[in-house]
Each structure stands twice: as C-alpha cells, then as structure tokens.
C-alpha positions as CSV (number, residue, x, y, z in Angstrom):
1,X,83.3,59.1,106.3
2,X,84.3,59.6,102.4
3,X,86.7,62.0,101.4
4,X,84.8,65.2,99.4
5,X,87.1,65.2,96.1
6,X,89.0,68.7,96.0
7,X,87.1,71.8,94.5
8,X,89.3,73.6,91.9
9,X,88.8,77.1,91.9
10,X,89.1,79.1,88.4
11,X,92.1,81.1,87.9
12,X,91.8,84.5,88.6
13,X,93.0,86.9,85.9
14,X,93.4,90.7,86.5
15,X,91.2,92.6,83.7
16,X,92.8,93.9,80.7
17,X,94.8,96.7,81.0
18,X,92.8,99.4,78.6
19,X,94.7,100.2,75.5
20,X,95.0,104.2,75.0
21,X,95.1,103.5,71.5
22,X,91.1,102.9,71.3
23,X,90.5,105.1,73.8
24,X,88.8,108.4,72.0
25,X,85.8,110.5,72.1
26,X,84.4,113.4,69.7
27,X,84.1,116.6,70.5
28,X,81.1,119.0,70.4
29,X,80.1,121.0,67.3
30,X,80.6,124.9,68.5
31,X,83.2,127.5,67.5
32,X,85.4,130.2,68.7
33,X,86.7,132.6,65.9
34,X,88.5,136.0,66.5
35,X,85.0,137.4,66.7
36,X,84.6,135.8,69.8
37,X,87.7,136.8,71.6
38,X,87.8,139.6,74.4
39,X,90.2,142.9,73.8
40,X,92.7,141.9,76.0
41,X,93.9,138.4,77.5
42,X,92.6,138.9,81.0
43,X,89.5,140.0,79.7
44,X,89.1,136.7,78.2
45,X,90.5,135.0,80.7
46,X,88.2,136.5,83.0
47,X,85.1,135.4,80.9
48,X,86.5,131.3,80.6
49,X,87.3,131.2,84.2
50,X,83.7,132.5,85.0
51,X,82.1,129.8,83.0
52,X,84.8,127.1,84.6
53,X,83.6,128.2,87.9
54,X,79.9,127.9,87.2
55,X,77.9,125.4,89.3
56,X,76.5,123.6,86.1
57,X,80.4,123.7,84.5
58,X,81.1,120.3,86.3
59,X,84.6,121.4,87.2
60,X,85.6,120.5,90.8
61,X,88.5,123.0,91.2
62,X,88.5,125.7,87.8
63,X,91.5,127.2,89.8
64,X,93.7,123.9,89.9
65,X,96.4,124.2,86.9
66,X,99.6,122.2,86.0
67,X,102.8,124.4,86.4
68,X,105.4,123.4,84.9
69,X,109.0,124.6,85.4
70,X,112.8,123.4,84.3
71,X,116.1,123.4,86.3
72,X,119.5,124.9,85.1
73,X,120.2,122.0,82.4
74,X,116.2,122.0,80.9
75,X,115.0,119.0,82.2
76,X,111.5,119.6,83.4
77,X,109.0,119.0,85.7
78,X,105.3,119.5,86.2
79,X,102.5,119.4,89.0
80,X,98.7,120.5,89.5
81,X,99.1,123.6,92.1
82,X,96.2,125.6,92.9
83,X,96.0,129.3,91.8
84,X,95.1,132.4,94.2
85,X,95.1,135.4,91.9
86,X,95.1,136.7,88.8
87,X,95.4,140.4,87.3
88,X,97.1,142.5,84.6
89,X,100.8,141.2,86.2
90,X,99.6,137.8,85.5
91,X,98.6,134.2,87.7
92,X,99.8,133.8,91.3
93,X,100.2,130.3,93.3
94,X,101.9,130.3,96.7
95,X,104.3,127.7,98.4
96,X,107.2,126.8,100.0
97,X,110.4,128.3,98.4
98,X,112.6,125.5,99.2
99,X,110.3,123.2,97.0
100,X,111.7,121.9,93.6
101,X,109.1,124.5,91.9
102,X,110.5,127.0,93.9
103,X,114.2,126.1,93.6
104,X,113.8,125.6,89.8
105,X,111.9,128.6,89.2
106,X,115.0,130.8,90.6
107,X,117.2,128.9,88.7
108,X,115.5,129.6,85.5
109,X,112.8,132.3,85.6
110,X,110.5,130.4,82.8
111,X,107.3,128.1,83.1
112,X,104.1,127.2,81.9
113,X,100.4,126.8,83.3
114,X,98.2,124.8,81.7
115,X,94.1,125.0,82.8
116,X,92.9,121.5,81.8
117,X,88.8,122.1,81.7
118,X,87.6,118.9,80.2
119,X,84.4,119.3,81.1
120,X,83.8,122.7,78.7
121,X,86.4,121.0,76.1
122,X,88.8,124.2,76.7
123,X,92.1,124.3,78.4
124,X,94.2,127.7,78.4
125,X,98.2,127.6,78.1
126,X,100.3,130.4,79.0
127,X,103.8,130.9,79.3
128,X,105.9,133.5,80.5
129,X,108.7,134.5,83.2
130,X,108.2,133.4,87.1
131,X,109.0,136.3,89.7
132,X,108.1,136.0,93.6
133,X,105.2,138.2,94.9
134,X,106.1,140.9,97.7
135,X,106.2,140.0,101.0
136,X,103.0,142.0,102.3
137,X,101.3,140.0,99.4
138,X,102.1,136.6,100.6
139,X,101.7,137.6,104.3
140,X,98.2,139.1,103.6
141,X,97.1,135.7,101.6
142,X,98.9,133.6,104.5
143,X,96.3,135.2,106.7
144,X,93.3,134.4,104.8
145,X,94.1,130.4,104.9
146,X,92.7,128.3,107.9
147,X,94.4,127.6,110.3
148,X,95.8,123.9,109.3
149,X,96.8,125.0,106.1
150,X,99.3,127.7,108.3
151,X,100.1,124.8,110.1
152,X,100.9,122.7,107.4
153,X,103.2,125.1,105.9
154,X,105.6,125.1,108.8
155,X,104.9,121.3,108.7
156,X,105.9,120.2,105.6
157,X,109.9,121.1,104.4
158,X,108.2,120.3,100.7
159,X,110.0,118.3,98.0
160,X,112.6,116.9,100.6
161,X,113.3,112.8,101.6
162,X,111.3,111.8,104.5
163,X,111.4,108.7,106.5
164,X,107.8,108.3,107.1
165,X,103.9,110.3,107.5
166,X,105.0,109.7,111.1
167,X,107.8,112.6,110.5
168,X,105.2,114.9,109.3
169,X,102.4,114.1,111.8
170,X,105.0,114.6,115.1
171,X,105.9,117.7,113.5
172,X,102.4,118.9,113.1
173,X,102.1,118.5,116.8
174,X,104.6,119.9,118.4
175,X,103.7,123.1,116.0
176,X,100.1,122.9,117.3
177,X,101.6,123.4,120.9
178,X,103.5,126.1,119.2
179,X,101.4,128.2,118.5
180,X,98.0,127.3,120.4
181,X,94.8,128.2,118.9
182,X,94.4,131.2,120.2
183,X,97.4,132.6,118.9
184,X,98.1,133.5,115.8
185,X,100.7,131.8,112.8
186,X,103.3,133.8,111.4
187,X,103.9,133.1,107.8
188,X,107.1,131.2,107.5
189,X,110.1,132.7,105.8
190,X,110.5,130.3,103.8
191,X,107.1,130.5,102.2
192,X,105.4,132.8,99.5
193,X,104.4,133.4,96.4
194,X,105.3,133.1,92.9
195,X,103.7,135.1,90.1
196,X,103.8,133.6,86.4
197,X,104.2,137.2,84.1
198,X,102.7,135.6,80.5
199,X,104.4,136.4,77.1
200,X,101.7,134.2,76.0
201,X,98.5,133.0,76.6
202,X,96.6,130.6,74.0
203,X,92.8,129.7,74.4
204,X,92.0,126.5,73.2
205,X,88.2,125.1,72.1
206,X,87.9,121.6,71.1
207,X,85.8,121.3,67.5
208,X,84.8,118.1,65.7
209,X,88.0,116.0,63.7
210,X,90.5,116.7,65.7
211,X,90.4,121.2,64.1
212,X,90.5,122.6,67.0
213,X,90.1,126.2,68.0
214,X,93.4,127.9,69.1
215,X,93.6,131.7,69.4
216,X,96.9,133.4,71.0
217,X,97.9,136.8,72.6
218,X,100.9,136.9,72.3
219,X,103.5,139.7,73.9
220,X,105.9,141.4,70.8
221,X,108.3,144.3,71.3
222,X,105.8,146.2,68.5
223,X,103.6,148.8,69.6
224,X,100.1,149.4,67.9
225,X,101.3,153.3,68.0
226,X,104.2,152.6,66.0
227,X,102.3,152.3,63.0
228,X,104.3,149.5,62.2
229,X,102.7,145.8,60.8
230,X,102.8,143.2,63.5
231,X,104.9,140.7,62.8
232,X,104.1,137.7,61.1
233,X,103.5,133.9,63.1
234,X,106.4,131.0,62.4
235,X,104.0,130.1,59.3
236,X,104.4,133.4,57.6
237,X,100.3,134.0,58.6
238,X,99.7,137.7,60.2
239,X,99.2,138.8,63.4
240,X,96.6,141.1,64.4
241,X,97.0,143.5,66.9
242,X,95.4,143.6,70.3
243,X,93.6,146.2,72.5
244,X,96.8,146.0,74.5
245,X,100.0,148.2,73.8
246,X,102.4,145.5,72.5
247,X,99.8,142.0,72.1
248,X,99.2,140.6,69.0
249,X,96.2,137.9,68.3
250,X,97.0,134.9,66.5
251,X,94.9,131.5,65.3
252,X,97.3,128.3,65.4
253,X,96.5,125.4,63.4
254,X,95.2,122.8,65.6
C-alpha cells in the first residue's frame, strides 16, 4: 500500500497585538458651559448619576467607580469598588478594613474616585479626605446585602496571600454551618465603611478635537458672605462662587 506523502500544516500565527497608538474615536458635538451646571455639586451629581442609571444610558453598573488611595511613602494604588451612598458628607463604599484600601486609607486619609461613563462621554473626578462611616451605618447596610454577600465577608480576609480558591471555598462552608440559614449574620468587626469627604469634584463632557468640557467645585477656606473675591485657579483665571458656603466653580482647560 503506498505511503500518503506528509501534509504540512500552515504555521499558525497569533493575530496582531492592536497598537493603542491608532486606536481613537471622536467624540459627539454637545456642550456643557457654566449655564448648565446645578447650584451645588451633589445637585449635579445627582442629575449625571440619573442619566448614568437610565435604562437607555447603556451603563451596566453607573455606581461602579475606581478609588484610588496611597500608603505612607505615596505610592498608589487603584481598583473599581462599587458605591452605596452618596449625600452632602460625600460617596460611601463599604469593605473589609484589613484590605490594602482600607489599610492605606488610615495611613493617609486622601483618595480619589473616578466615575468612568463611556457610554455618555462623561466621567466625574473627585478628591477629598477618607473617614470610616459609624458603626450603625455600616451595620444597617450589612443588613440590607443578601445573604452570600454576609457570607463572603467573613469569608474572604481581603488583600491577604492565599494558597488556593480551595482556602476560600472550605471557609465559605464551615461559615454556612455557622450560621444556618435561618439565623442571622452579624457584621464582622473587621468590616465597614469608608466615606470619601470631596474638596473637589470635576465634571467632565467629552466635545469634538480633543476640547473637552471640564467644570470644577472646588472647596476654598472663602466664604461667599465674606464679601471677599474667590480666589483665582493656578492659571490666574477667576473662580466663581457657588450656591454653597465656601465652593467655588471653575472651567479647566481640557
């Protein structure tokens, strides 16, 4: 019986990896001007979170953010972290204290947030000081999770070296035993949450070649009863006050 002669097969070659460089895409005429803006930041605030939340916005999670915090020495760090509130005092997430967020954040008592909604072309940047929430506030949101969340809480020791999933998932059982299902989970010591206090929050709107729209409140010392000018922006440019006791408004160049 002859011998078939041997079938070369092409190489395979992975594809291309994309180049960033050539990666771009316009943005939508529109405009946000001073005219625009709400008296005070959590008015506005309130308005862009409502449209990120709308069914047709196209935003999975409008509440995810990226907080971003820095140890003792100023090297940083950043995740996406969900967050549960918002109010006057500013934006609260909750989680385990012992977690490098945690840790870093009552090392040095300053982050950032940053609400990426790509869909709308907006994002919103604040920063300010980190504090943790009362205890009957994180007890009473502890409450409202279900019931594997509570679970998972006690579960996870976050941000530590673990050997395997296995570690987490034998855990996660003997907790289940724990506390059965008809009984309730405490919230764990260890867990809470921390509130972001903004000095500053800056509303961004993507326009057409690259000038975007970028209006700030901004927190001063300077009351508007003082009778006293708001200070100027690091370009010399006025501030104008806000509805707020002590915010100014400011447009940054893009």
């Amino acid at each position: 019986m002859a011998a078939h002669p041997p079938v070369h097969e092409p190489p395979v070659h992975d594809p291309p990896v994309p180049d960033p460089a050539v990666q771009r895409r316009g943005y939508h005429p529109g405009r946000f001007d001073e005219r625009m803006l709400a008296p005070t930041w959590l008015e506005q605030f309130q308005e862009w979170f409502t449209d990120a939340s709308a069914p047709g916005a196209g935003i999975r999670e409008p509440n995810a953010m990226i907080f971003s915090t820095a140890d003792e020495a100023g090297r940083p760090s950043s995740r996406t972290v969900l967050m549960k509130g918002f109010d006057a005092r500013g934006f609260t997430l909750f989680t385990n204290y012992t977690s490098t967020k945690a840790r870093e954040a009552a090392a040095n008592p300053y982050g950032s947030l940053l609400f990426p909604w790509y869909p709308l072309e907006r994002q919103v940047i604040v920063a300010g000081s980190i504090e943790r929430v009362s205890r009957a506030e994180s007890e009473t949101y502890f409450r409202s999770r279900p019931r594997g969340s509570q679970l998972g809480a006690w579960t996870s020791h976050q941000s530590q070296v673990i050997d395997s999933r296995a570690v987490l998932t034998e855990r996660l059982a003997r907790l289940g035993q724990r506390w059965p299902a008809a009984e309730p989970v405490p919230t764990p010591p260890f867990w809470g949450g921390l509130r972001l206090v903004p000095t500053s929050i800056e509303f961004w709107q993507g326009r057409p070649d690259r000038l975007h729209d970028r209006l700030r409140y901004r927190l001063t010392t300077l009351r508007r009863s003082s009778g006293t000018t708001p200070d100027a922006g690091p370009g010399g440019a006025p501030s104008r006050p806000a509805d707020a006791p002590g915010w100014v408004i400011e447009r940054l160049a893009p």
